[in-house]
N, C-alpha and C positions, 0 to 999 in steps of 0.2 A: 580553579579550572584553567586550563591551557588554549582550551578553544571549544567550539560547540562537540560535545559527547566526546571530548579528551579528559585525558585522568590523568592525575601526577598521586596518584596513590592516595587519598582522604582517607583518615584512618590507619594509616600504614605508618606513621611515622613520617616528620618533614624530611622532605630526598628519599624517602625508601624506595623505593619502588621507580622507574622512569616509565614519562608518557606514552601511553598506548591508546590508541583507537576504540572506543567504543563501541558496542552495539549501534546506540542510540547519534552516534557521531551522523551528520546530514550524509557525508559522503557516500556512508553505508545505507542509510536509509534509504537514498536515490537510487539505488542501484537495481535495476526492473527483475523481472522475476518471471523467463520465458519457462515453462513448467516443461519436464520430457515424459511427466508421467511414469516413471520409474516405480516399479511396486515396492511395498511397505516388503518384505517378510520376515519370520521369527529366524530369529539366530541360536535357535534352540541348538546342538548337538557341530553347532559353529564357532563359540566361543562361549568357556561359562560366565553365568548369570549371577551378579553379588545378591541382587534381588534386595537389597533394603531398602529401594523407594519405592516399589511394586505396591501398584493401589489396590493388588487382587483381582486383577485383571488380564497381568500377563503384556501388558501394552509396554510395558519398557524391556521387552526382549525383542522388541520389533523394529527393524531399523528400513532403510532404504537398501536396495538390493548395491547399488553402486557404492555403500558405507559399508556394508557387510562387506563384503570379498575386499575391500581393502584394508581395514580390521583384521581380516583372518590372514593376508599377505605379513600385515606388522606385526601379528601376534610368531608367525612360522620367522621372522627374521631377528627377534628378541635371542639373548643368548639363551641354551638351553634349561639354565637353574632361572628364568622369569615365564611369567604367565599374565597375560593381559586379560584381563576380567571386565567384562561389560558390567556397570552398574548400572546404564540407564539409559533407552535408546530415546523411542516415542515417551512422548508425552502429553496427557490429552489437556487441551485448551484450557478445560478451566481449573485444572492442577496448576498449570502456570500460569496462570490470573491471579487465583486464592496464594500463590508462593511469592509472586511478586508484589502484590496488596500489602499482604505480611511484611514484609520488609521491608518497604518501603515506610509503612507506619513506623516500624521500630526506628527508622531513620530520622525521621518525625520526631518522636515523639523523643530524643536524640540532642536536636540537633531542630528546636520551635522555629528559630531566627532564617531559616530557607524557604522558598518557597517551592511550589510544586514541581517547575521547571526545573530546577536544579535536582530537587530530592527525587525526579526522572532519572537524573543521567547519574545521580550517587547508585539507587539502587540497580542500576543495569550495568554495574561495576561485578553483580553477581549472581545479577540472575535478569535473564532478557524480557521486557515488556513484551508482553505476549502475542501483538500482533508481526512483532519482528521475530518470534521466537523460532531460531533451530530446532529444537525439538519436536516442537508442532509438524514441524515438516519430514520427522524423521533423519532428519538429515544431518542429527548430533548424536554424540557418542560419550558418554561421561565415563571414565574406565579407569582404574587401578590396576596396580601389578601386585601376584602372588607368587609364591614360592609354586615347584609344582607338586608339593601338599596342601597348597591351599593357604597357609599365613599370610595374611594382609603384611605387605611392606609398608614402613615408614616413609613415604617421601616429603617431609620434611614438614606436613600438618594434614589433618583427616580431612578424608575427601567432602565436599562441601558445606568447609570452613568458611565464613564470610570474611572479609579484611580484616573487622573490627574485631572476630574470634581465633584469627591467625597471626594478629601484627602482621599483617599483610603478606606472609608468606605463603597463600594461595595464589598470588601472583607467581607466575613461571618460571621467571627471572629475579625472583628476589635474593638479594645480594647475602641473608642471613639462614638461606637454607644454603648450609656446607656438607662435606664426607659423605658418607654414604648415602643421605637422603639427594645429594645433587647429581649425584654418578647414577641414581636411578633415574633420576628425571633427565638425564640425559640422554638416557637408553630410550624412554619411552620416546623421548623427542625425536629420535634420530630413526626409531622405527616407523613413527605418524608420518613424520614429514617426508619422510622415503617414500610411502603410497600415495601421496599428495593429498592429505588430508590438513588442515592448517588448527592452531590452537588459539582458543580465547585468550588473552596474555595476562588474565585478571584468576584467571582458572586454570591450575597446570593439569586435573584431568578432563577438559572439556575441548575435543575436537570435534571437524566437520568438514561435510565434501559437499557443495551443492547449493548452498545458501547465499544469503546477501555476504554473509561475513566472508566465504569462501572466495565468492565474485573479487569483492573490495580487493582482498591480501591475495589472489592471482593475479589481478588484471582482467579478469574475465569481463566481457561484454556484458554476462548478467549471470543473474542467478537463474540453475535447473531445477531447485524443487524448492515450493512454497507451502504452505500448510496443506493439509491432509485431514482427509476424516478417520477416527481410528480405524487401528484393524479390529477385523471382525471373526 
């Protein structure tokens, strides 16, 4: 580890991957959380729905109104043979308790010789402790690109890949996704980052607007949306 909640890639291969920021990093953590209230709504008939984590509820078509409409700006500024697909917006609390638990054991049970505190900041390399979670707040966006038939693109490993199941190439910037899987992930990047939504750097489809993580990587004074109760 580089520093508290920094990653030099564990699992990626030694050098694969360079240091990024963590969820779980203090910097982010500290970061306050003045709420604007912004409502949750469905992104139905706004951008389509991959629908493979849907717990049958319909909660991860639902984003924050301020993600939506800039999702739907980056989807309208993709070239016209792409198509930005929501796979997962909200996410209720204790989906992401039960997904991070999970993991974290596998980490464990891995990897005996760490203790908690570390096996924290390894498993939020892929998915966020739930009390810091974007999701929870609406405020995340996990999205793939399709053809506009609908064929899932390769961007260079399936969408959430863990490190240990991608050689690290769910990392963003990883140096061994090349040709066309990079040139895609270029696109998406160059679409996200244009509406000012920012990327987890551990996850090349997980963006957000609003959050601690958003705050951190603008400079923002704080973060505008914190957890949320589901929609209803």
């Amino acid at each position: 580890m580089t520093g508290p909640g920094s990653d030099a890639g564990p699992g990626a291969g030694p050098g694969a991957t360079p240091p990024v920021v963590l969820l779980t990093d203090a910097r982010v953590v500290a970061v306050p959380v003045h709420e604007d209230a912004t409502a949750l709504v469905d992104s139905a008939g706004v951008l389509p729905f991959d629908g493979r984590e849907d717990d049958g509820t319909g909660a991860g078509r639902w984003l924050r109104r301020t993600v939506l409409e800039r999702l739907a700006d980056a989807a309208a500024a993709l070239p016209g043979d792409l198509r930005l697909v929501l796979n997962e917006g909200y996410r209720r609390p204790e989906r992401q308790r039960a997904a991070f638990d999970r993991y974290r054991a596998t980490l464990a049970a891995a990897h005996p010789e760490l203790d908690a505190a570390v096996l924290r900041v390894l498993a939020s390399r892929y998915i966020s402790p739930p009390e810091l979670a974007p999701h929870t707040a609406g405020a995340a966006a996990d999205v793939l690109l399709t053809t506009p038939e609908g064929v899932e693109l390769d961007l260079g490993c399936p969408i959430d890949a863990t490190p240990e199941q991608s050689g690290g190439r769910c990392y963003t910037d990883h140096p061994d996704v090349v040709g066309e899987a990079l040139l895609l992930r270029r696109e998406l990047v160059r679409a996200l980052h244009g509406v000012g939504l920012v990327n987890y750097p551990t996850e090349w489809w997980h963006w957000s607007f609003g959050d601690r993580y958003w705050a951190w990587t603008t400079g923002a004074a704080a973060a505008v949306h914190g957890p949320v109760p589901p929609p209803t």
